[in-house]
Backbone as JSON Lines, residues from 0, in Angstrom:
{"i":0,"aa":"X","n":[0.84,-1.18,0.0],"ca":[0.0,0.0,0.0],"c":[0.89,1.24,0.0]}
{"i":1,"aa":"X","n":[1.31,2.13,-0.89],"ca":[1.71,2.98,-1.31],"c":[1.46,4.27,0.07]}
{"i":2,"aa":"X","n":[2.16,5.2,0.23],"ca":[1.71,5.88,1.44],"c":[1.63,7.21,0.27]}
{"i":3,"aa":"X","n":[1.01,8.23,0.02],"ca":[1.05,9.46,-0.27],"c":[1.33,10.87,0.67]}
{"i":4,"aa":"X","n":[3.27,11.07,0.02],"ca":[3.3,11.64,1.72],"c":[3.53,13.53,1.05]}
{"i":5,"aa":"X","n":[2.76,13.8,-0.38],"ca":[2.66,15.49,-1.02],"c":[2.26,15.17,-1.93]}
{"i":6,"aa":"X","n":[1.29,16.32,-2.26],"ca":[0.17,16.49,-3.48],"c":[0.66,18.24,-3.68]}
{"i":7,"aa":"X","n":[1.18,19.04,-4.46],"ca":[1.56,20.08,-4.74],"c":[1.57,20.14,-5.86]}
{"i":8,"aa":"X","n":[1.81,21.59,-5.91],"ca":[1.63,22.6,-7.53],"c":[2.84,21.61,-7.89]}
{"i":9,"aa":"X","n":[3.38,22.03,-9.32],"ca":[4.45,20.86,-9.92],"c":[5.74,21.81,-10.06]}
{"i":10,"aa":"X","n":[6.76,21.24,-9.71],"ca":[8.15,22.07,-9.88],"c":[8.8,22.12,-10.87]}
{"i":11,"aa":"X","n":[7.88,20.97,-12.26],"ca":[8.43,21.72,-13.69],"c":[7.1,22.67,-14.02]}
{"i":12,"aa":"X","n":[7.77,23.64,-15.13],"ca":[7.0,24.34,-15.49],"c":[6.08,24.16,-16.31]}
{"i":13,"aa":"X","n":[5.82,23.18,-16.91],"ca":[4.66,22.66,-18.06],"c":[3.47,22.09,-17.05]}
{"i":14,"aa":"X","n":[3.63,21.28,-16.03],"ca":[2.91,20.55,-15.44],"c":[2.32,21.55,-13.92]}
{"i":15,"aa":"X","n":[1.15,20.84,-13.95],"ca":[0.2,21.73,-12.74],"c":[0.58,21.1,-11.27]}
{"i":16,"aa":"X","n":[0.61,19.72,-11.55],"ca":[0.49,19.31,-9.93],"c":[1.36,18.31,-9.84]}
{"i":17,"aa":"X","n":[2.62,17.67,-8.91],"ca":[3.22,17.1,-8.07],"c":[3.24,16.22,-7.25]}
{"i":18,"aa":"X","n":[3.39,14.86,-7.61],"ca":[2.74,13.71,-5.74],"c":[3.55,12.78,-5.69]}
{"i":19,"aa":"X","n":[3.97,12.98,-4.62],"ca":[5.08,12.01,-4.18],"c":[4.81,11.06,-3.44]}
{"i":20,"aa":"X","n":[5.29,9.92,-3.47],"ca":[4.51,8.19,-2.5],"c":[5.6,8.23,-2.22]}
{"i":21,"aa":"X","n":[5.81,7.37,-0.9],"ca":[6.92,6.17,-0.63],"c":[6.34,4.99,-0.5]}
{"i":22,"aa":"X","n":[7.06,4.2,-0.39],"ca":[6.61,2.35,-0.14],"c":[5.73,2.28,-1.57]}
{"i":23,"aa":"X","n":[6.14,2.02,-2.53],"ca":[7.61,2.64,-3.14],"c":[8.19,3.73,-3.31]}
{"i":24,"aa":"X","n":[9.04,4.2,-3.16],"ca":[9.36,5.87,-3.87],"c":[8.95,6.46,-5.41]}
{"i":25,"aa":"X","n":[8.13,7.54,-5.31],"ca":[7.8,7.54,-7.43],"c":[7.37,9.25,-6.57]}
{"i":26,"aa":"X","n":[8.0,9.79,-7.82],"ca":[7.6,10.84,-7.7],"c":[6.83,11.52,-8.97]}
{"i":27,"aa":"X","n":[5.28,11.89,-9.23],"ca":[5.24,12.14,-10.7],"c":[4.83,13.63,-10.52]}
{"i":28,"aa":"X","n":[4.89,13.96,-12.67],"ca":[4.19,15.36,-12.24],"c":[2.93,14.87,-13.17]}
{"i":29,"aa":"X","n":[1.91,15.57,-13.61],"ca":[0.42,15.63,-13.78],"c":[0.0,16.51,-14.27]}
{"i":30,"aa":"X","n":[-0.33,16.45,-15.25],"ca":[-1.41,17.87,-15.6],"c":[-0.93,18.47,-16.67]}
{"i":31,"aa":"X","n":[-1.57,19.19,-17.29],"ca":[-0.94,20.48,-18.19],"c":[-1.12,21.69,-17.63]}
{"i":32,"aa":"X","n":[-0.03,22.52,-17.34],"ca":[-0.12,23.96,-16.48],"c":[-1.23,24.51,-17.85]}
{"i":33,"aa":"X","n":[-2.12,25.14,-17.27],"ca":[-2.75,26.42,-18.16],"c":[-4.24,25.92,-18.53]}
{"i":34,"aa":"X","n":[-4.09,24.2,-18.48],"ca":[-5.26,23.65,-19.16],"c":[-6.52,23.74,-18.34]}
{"i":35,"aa":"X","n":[-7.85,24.06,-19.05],"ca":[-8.71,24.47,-18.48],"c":[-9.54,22.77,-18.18]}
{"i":36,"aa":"X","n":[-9.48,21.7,-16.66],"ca":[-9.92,20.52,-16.8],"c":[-11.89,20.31,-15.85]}
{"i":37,"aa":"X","n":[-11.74,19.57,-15.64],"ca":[-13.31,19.62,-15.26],"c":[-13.11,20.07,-13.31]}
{"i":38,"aa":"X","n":[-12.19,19.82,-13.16],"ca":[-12.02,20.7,-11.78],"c":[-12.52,22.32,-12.09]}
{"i":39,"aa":"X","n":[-11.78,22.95,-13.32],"ca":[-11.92,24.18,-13.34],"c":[-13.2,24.65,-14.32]}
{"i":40,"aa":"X","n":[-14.03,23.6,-13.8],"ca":[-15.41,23.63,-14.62],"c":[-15.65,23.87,-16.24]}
{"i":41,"aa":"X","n":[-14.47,22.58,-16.64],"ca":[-15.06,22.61,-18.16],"c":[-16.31,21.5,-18.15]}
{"i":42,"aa":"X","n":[-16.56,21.63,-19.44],"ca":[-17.79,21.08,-19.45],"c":[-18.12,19.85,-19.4]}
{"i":43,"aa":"X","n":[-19.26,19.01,-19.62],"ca":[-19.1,17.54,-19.62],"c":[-18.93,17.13,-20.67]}
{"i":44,"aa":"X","n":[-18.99,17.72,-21.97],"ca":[-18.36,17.72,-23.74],"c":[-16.93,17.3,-23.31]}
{"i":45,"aa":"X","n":[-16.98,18.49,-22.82],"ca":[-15.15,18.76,-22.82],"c":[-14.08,17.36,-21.95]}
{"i":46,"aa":"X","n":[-15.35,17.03,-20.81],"ca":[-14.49,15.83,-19.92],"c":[-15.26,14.29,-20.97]}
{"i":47,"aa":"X","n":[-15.88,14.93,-21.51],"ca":[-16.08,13.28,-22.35],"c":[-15.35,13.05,-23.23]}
{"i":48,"aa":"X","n":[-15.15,14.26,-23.6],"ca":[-13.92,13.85,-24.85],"c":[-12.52,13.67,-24.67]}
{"i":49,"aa":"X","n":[-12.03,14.84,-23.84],"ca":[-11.1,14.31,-22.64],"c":[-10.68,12.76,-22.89]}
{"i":50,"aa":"X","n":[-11.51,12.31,-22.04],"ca":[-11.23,10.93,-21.33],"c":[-11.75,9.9,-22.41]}
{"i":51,"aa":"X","n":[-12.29,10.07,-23.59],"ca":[-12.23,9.2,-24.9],"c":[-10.98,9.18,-25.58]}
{"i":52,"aa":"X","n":[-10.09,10.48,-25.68],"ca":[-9.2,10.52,-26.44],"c":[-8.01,9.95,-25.79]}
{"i":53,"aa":"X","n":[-7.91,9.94,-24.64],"ca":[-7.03,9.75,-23.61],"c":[-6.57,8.14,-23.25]}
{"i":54,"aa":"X","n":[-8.18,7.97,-23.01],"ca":[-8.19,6.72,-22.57],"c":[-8.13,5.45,-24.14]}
{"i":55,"aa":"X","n":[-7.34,5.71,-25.24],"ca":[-7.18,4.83,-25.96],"c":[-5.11,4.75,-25.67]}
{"i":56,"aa":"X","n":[-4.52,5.75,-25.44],"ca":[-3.38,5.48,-25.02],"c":[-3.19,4.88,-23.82]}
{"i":57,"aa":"X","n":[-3.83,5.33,-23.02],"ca":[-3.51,5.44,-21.46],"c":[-3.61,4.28,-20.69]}
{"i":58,"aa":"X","n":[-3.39,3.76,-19.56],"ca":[-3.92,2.22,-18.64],"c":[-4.09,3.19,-17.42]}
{"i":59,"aa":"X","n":[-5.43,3.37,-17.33],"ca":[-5.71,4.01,-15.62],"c":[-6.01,2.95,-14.45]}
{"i":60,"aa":"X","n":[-5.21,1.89,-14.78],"ca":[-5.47,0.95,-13.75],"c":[-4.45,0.7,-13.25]}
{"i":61,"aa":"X","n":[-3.37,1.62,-12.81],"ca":[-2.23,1.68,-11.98],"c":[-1.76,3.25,-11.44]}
{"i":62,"aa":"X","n":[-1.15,3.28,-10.45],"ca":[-0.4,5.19,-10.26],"c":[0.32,5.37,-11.34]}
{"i":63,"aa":"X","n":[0.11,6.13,-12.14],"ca":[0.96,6.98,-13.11],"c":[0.07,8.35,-13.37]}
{"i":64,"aa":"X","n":[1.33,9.17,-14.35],"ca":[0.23,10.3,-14.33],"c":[-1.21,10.49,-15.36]}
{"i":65,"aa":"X","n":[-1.31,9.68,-16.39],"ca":[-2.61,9.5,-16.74],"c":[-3.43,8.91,-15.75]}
{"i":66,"aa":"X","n":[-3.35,8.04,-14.96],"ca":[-4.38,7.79,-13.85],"c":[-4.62,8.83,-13.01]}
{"i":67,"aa":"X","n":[-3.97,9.57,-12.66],"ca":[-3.44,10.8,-11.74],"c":[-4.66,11.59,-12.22]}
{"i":68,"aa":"X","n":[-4.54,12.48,-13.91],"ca":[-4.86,13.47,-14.58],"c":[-6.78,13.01,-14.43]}
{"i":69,"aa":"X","n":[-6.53,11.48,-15.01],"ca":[-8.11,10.73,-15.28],"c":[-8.92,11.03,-13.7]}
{"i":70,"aa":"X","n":[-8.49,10.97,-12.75],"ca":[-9.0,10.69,-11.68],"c":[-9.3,11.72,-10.94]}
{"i":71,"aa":"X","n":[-8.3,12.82,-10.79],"ca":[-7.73,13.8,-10.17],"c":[-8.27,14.91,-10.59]}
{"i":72,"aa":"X","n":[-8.59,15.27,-11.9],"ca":[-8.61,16.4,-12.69],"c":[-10.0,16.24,-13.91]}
{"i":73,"aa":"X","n":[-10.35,15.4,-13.8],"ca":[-11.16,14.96,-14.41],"c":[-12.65,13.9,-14.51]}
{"i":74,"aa":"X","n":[-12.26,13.84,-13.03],"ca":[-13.25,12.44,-12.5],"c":[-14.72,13.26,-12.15]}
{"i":75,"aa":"X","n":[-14.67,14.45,-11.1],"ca":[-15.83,14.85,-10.57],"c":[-15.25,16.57,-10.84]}
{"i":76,"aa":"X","n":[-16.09,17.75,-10.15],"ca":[-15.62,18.85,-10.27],"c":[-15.3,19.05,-8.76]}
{"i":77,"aa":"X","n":[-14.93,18.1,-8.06],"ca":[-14.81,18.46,-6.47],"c":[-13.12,17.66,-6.26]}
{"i":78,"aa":"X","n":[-12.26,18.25,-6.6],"ca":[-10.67,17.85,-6.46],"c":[-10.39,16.91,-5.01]}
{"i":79,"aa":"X","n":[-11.26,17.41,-3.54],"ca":[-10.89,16.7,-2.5],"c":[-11.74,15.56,-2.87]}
{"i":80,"aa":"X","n":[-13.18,15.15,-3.35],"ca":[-13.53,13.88,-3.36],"c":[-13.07,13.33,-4.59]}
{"i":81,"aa":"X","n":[-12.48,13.69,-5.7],"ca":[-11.89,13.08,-6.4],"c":[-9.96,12.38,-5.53]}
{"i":82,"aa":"X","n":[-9.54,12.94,-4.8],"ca":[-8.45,12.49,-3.68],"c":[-8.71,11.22,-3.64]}
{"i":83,"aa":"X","n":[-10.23,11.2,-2.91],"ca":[-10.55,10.38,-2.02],"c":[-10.79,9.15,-2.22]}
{"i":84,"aa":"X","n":[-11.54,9.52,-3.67],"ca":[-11.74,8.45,-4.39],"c":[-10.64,7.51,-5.07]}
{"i":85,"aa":"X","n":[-9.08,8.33,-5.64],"ca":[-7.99,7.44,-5.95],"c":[-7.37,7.11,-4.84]}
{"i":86,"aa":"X","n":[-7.54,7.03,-3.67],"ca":[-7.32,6.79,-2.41],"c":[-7.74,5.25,-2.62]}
{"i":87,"aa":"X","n":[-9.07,5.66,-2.43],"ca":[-9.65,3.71,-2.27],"c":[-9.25,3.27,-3.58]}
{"i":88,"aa":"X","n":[-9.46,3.13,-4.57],"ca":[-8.97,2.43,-6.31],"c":[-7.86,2.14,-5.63]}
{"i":89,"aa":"X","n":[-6.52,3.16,-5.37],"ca":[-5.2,2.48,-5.26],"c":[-4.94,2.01,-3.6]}
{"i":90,"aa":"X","n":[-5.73,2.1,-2.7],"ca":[-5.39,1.59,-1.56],"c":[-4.12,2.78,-0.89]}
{"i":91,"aa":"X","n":[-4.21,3.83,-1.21],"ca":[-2.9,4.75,-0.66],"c":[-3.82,5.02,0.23]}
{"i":92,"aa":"X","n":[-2.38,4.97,1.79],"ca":[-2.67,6.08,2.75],"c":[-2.25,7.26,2.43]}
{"i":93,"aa":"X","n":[-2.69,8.75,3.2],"ca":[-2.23,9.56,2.72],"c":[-1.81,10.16,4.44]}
{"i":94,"aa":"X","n":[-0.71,10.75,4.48],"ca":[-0.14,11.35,5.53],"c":[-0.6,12.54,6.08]}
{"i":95,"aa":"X","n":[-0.35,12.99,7.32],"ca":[-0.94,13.64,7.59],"c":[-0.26,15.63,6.96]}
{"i":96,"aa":"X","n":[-1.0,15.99,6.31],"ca":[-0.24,17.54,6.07],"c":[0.13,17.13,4.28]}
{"i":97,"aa":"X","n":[0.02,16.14,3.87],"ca":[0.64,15.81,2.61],"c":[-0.26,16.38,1.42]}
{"i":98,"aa":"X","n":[-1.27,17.21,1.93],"ca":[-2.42,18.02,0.58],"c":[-1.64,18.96,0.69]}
{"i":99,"aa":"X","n":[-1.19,19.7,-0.3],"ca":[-0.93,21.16,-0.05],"c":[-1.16,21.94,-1.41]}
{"i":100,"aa":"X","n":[-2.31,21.51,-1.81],"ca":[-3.12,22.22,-2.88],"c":[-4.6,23.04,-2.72]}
């Protein structure tokens, strides 16, 4: 069970957000800085197509950052119950102080 011990803005500049696990160590980044996703209330056009076009490359059935983006940024328009929800899918604990978004 993966521990999630930071969820942050991203420290390259293309990418929006940052999350670091241990047990194992992986650190990814996520997102496209600038992109307007269904967190920031695009539409349900916009997250259907999204996640059609996406999901022919992608395997969201492991932590990486397409699962990340699919889940995170795109799942609901509420970012903490979308957390919560790749919480249970991947079985991560998350530490205490480790949101800092």
């Amino acid at each position: 069970m993966p521990d999630l011990i930071l969820l942050q803005k991203s420290t390259r500049k293309n990418k929006r957000y940052m999350i670091k696990f241990k047990n194992p160590t992986l650190t990814l980044h996520f997102g496209s800085l600038g992109a307007n996703t269904f967190i920031d209330n695009a539409t349900d056009d916009t997250r259907d197509n999204y996640l059609k076009r996406h999901s022919v490359n992608e395997d969201w059935s492991f932590i990486n950052p397409g699962s990340l983006s699919a889940y995170l940024l795109w799942n609901t328009k509420d970012i903490k119950k979308n957390i919560e929800i790749y919480k249970e899918l991947f079985g991560i604990t998350i530490e205490r102080g480790a949101i800092k978004i």
